[in-house]
VOGU-3710 file (C-alpha; in Angstrom, 3 decimals, decimal comma):
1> xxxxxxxxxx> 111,614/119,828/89,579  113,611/117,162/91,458  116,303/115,451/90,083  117,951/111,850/91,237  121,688/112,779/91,220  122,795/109,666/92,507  121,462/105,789/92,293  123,113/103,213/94,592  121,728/99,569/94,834  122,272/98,293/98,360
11> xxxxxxxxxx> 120,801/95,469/98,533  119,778/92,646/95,191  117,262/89,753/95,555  116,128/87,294/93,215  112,726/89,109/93,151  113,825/92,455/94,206  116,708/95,223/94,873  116,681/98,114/97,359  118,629/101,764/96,459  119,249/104,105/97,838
21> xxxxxxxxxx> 118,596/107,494/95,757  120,009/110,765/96,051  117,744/113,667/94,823  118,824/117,486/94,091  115,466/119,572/95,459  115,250/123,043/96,334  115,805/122,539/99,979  118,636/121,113/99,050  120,091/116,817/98,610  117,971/114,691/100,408
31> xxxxxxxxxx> 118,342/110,336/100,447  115,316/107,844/99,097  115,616/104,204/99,992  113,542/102,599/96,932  112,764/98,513/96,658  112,926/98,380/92,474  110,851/94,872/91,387  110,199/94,025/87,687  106,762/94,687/86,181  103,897/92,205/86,321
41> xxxxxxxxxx> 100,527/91,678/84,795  97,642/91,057/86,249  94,471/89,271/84,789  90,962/89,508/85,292  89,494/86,514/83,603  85,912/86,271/82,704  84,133/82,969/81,011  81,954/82,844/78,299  78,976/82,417/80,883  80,073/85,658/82,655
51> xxxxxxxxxx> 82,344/83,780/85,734  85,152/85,599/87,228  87,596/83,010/87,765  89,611/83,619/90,822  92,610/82,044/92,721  93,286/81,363/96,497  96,956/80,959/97,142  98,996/81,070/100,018  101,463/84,732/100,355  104,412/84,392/102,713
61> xxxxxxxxxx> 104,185/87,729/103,429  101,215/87,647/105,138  101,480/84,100/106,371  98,115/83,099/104,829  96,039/82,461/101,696  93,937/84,572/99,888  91,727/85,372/97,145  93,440/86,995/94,493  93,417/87,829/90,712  96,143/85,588/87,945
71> xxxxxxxxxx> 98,888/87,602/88,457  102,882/87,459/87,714  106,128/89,162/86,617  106,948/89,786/83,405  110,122/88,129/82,613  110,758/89,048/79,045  109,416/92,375/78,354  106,924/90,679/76,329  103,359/91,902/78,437  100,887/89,571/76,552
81> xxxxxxxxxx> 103,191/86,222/76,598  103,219/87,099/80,309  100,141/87,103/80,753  98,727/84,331/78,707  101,438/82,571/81,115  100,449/83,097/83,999  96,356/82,293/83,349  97,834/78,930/82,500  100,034/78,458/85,064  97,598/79,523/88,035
91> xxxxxxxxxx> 94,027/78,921/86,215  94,722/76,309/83,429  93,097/78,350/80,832  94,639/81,010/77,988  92,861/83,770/76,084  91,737/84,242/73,003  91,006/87,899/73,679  92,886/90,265/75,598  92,238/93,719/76,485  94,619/96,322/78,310
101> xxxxxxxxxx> 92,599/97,831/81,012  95,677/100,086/82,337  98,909/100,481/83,770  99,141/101,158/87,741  101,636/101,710/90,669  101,307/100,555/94,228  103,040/103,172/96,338  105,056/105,284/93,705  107,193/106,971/96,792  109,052/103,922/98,119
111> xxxxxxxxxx> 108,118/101,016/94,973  109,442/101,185/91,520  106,835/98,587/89,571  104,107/98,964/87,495  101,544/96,332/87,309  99,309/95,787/84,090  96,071/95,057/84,535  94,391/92,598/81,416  90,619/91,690/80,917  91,064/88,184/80,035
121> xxxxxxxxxx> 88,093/86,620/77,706  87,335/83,891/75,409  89,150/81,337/77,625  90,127/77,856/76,478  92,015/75,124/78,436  95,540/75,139/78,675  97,502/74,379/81,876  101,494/75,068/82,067  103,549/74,040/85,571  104,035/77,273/87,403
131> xxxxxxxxxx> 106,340/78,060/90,310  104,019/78,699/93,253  104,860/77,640/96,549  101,628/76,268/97,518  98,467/74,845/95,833  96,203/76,812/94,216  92,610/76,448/94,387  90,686/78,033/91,561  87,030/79,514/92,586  84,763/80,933/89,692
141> xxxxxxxxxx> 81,889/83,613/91,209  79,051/85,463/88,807  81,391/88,658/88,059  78,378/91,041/88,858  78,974/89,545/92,437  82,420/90,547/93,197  81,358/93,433/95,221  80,312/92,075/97,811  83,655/90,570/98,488  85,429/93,727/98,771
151> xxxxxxxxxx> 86,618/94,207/102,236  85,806/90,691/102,611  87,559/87,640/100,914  89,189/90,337/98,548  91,480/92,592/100,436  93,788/93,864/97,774  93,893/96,956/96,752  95,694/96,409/92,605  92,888/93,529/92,547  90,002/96,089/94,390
161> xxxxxxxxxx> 91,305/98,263/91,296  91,396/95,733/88,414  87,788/94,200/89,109  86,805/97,970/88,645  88,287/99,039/85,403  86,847/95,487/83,889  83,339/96,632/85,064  83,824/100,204/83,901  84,775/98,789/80,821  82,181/95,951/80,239
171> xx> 79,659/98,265/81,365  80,674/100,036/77,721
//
């Protein structure tokens, strides 16, 4: 098996670092470059009346806003108080029920982050300030319709993911 010999950080950022990673294999040492960001949560919230409540935000990255799932890093180590954050910072609601759905990567060769993905029920109002750049807009669908916005308004793939494992698990 592999084995990291050597961790360098090259480059630190408020929300991320870059290092560079040296790794004993068979063939011999070869060099990683890894960006290394702290874990987040992200929330699929669903109202009493079966509503998926959704965000549109803008992403610098892409230079645009889009439709996207409550979502945010986890600051403390403490997943839950994360997450109950961040509903009330982007959706002005908390939960009085939350379920782990699972624990997933986004390209595990080049990203160190996991992202935990919540089913969010049993939502009451609560709003906190958050930190985004931009206004959000909050848009609430029928849940059984988020299908058809794959590929659509919903491009991403953690959120393509999450909207899954709550209907796998709903379907229960």
């Amino acid at each position: 098996m592999p084995k990291i010999l050597r961790e360098k950080e090259i480059l630190k950022r408020k929300m991320f670092s870059i290092k560079e990673l040296e790794i004993k294999t068979k063939k011999g040492n070869v060099v990683f470059d890894v960006v290394e960001k702290k874990d987040s949560v992200m929330i699929v919230p669903i109202t009493d009346d079966g509503k998926l409540v959704l965000i549109k935000e803008y992403f610098a990255a892409t230079d645009d806003y889009q439709i996207g799932l409550p979502k945010g890093r986890i600051e403390d180590g403490d997943v839950k108080k994360a997450t109950n954050r961040e509903l009330q910072e982007e959706i002005g609601y908390k939960s009085k029920k939350l379920t782990k759905l699972a624990t997933v990567s986004v390209s595990p060769g080049n990203i160190r982050h996991k992202t935990h993905i919540f089913l969010a029920q049993e939502l009451v109002e609560s709003k906190l300030e958050g930190d985004e750049i931009g206004k959000i807009k909050v848009i609430k669908v029928p849940f059984a319709n988020f299908g058809r916005m794959i590929g659509k308004e919903i491009t991403e793939a953690r959120m393509i993911a999450a909207l899954y494992l709550a209907k796998r698990f709903l379907e229960k």
